[in-house]
N, C-alpha and C positions, 0 to 999 in steps of 0.2 A: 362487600363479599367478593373474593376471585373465585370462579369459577373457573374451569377447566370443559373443553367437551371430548368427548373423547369416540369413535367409533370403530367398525374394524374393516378390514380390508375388503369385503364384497359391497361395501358404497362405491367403490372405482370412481374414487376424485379423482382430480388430476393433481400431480405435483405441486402445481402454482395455485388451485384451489386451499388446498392442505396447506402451505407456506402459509398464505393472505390468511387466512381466517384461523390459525393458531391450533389446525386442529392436531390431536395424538392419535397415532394409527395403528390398533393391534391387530398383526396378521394372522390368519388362518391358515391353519398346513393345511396341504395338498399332497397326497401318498402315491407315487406311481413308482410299479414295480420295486416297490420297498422301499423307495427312497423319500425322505420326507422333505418337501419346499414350503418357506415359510412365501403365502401368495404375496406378492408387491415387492418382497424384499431379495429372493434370490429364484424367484422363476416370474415371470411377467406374461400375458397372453399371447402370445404368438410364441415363446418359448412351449410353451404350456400344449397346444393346438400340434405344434409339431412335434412333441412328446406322445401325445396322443395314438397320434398316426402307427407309430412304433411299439408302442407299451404291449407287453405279453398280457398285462391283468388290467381288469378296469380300475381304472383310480377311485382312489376315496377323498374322504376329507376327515378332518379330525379338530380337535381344540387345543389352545395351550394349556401347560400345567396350570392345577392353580398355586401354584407355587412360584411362577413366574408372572402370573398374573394380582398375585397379591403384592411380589417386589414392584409390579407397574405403577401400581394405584398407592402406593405407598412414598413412591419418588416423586411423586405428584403434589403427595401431601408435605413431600420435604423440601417439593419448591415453593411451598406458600400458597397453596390450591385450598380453600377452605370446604369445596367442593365440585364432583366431579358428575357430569351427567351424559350417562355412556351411552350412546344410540347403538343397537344391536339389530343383525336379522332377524329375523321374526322366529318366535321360540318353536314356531308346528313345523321349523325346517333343519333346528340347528335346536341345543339343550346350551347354548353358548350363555342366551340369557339368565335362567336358569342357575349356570355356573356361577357367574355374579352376584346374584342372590346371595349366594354363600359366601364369595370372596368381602361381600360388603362387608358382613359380619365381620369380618377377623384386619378390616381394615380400620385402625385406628386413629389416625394424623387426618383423617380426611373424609369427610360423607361422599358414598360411593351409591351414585341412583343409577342401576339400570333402568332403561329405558328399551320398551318390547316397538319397533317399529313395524312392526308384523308384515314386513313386505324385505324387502333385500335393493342392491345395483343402485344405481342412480335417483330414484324415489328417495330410500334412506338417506342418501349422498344428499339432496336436497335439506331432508328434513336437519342433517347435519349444519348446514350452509345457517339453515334460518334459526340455528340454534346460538353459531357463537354469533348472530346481529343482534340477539335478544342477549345475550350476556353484554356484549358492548355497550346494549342501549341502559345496560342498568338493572336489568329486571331480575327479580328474584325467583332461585330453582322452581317454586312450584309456578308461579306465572308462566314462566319457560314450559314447564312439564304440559300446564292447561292450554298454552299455545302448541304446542306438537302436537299433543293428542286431534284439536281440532285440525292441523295440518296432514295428520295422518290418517282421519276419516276422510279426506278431499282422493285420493290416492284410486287408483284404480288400474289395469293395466290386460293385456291380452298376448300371451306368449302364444308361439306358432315355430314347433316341431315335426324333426324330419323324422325321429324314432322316439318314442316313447321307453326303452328297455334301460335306457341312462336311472332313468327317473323311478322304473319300476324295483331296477336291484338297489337302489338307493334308499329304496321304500319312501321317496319322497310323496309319490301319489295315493292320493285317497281312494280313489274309485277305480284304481286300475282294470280292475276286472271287467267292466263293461265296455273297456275299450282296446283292451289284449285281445287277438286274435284276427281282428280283420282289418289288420292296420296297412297293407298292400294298396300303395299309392295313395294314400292319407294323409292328409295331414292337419293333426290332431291340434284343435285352439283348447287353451289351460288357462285357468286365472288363478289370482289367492282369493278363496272363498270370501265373501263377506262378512259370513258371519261364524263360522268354523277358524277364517284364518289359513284353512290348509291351501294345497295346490292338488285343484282338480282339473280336469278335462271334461268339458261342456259342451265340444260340437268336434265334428269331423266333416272336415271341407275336401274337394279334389282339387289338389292342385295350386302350386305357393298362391298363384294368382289371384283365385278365389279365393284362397284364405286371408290374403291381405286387404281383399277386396270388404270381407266378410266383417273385420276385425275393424276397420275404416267407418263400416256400418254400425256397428258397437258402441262406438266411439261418439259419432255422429248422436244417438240415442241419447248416449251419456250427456254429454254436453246441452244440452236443449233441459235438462233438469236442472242447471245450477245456474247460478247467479253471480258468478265472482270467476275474475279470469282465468284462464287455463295454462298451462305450460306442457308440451307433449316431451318427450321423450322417445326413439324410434336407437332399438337398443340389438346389436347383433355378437352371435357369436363364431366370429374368425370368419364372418363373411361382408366387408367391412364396404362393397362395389354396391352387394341389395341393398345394404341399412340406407347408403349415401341416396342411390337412389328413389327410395321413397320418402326419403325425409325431403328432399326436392319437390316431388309433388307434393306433400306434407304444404311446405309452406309457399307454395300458389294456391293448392286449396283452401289454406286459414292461413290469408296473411297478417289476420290478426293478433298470433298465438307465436309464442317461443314457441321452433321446435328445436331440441336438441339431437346429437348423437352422442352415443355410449356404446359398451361392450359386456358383454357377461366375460368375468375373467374367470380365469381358471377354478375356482371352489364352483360358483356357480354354473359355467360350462361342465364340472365334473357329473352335473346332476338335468341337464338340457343334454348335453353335446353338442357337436358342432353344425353349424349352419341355422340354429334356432333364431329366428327372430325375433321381435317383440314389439307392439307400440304401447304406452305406458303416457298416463298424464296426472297430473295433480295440478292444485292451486298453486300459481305463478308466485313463487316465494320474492320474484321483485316487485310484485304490485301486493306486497300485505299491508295493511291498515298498519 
């Protein structure tokens, strides 16, 4: 059987990630001051950040047609993809999955599996990577499917915000309301719920320091539960001198452990802003069984 993997532009692969591993990349607009960019392909992050800076309106985000997303998945099937298994942001953040649902349907030449990664950035990107090794090693979509899902329980992560108001007009935030108002020199830690899926705000630290300090603590917790190696992630937005430096302490602290860097690009940034940081770990997709 060929498979196909396909995901979309808030994984923030890299170029030569994407080449190597065969994958297909559908972008997400990006709306500032009317103008729509499709993200990776005609605005990139640091374009994006300094758009920002200047934009009269807050920017949005938005989906492709499905009309443009059925001719995707359809040229896929006309290159001999007997099957395609499309890793997506997580549906409590974005209706993208969702959309797919539908486009399956009206997709003919080709089995079209969305796949709800329920988290977004570099995690996804991940669960991307260990998808086309499982297509290469032979396995079949639903083995694939039964391996991500259990890759995508390992997932876990702690964003750290300079404003909250990004996240609240976006209506990304679940619980906004207990943490609107006295947000003067805060700085608010968020996760993706575990069992909801959404993105909430669970603690309010003073100060990046402490918070970085606090999220370290987190972390530290998390890890002493599991039994199978880690991979960190230390993921910023348009502040690329903090991320560097704590992924440095990162790996004197656990020289045991991948840690990477990454970046919230532009969709994602649209709904953080700028200066958010994150650390973010799942199971070390080089050391799976």
């Amino acid at each position: 059987m060929k498979i196909a993997v396909v995901t979309d532009s808030t994984a923030y692969l890299t170029k030569q990630q994407i080449a190597e591993n065969n994958i297909r990349v559908i972008p997400i607009p990006v709306i500032i001051d009317n103008q729509v960019y499709q993200e990776g392909v005609d605005i990139d992050s640091e374009n994006f950040y300094q758009k920002l800076k200047s934009s009269a309106a807050f920017p949005s985000t938005s989906q492709p047609s499905i009309g443009e997303l059925i001719e995707f998945y359809q040229n896929l099937g006309n290159e001999g993809y007997d099957a395609v298994i499309s890793i997506h942001l997580a549906s409590t953040i974005s209706g993208f999955v969702r959309t797919l649902e539908t486009v399956a349907k009206e997709v003919k030449n080709t089995q079209v599996i969305p796949f709800d990664s329920q988290i977004t950035v570099m995690l996804m990107g991940n669960m991307v990577i260990a998808a086309t090794r499982m297509v290469k090693a032979g396995l079949e979509p639903e083995q694939i499917l039964d391996n991500l899902r259990d890759l995508r329980s390992t997932t876990n992560e702690c964003f750290i915000v300079d404003d909250l108001q990004n996240l609240v007009r976006g209506g990304r935030l679940s619980n906004a309301s207990a943490f609107i108002g006295s947000m003067l020199k805060i700085k608010p830690l968020l996760t993706f719920d575990r069992h909801s899926h959404k993105i909430v705000a669970f603690e309010k630290v003073r100060s990046m320091k402490k918070a970085i300090r606090r999220v370290e603590e987190l972390f530290e917790i998390d890890r002493r539960k599991v039994d199978y190696p880690l991979r960190l992630i230390v993921i910023h937005a348009n502040d690329e001198p903090a991320a560097k430096s704590w992924q440095n302490e990162l790996k004197i602290k656990y020289p045991e452990y991948q840690v990477d860097l990454s970046y919230f690009g532009p969709v994602v940034g649209t709904h953080l802003g700028e200066k958010a940081l994150a650390l973010a770990w799942m199971k070390d997709i080089d050391k799976l069984n």
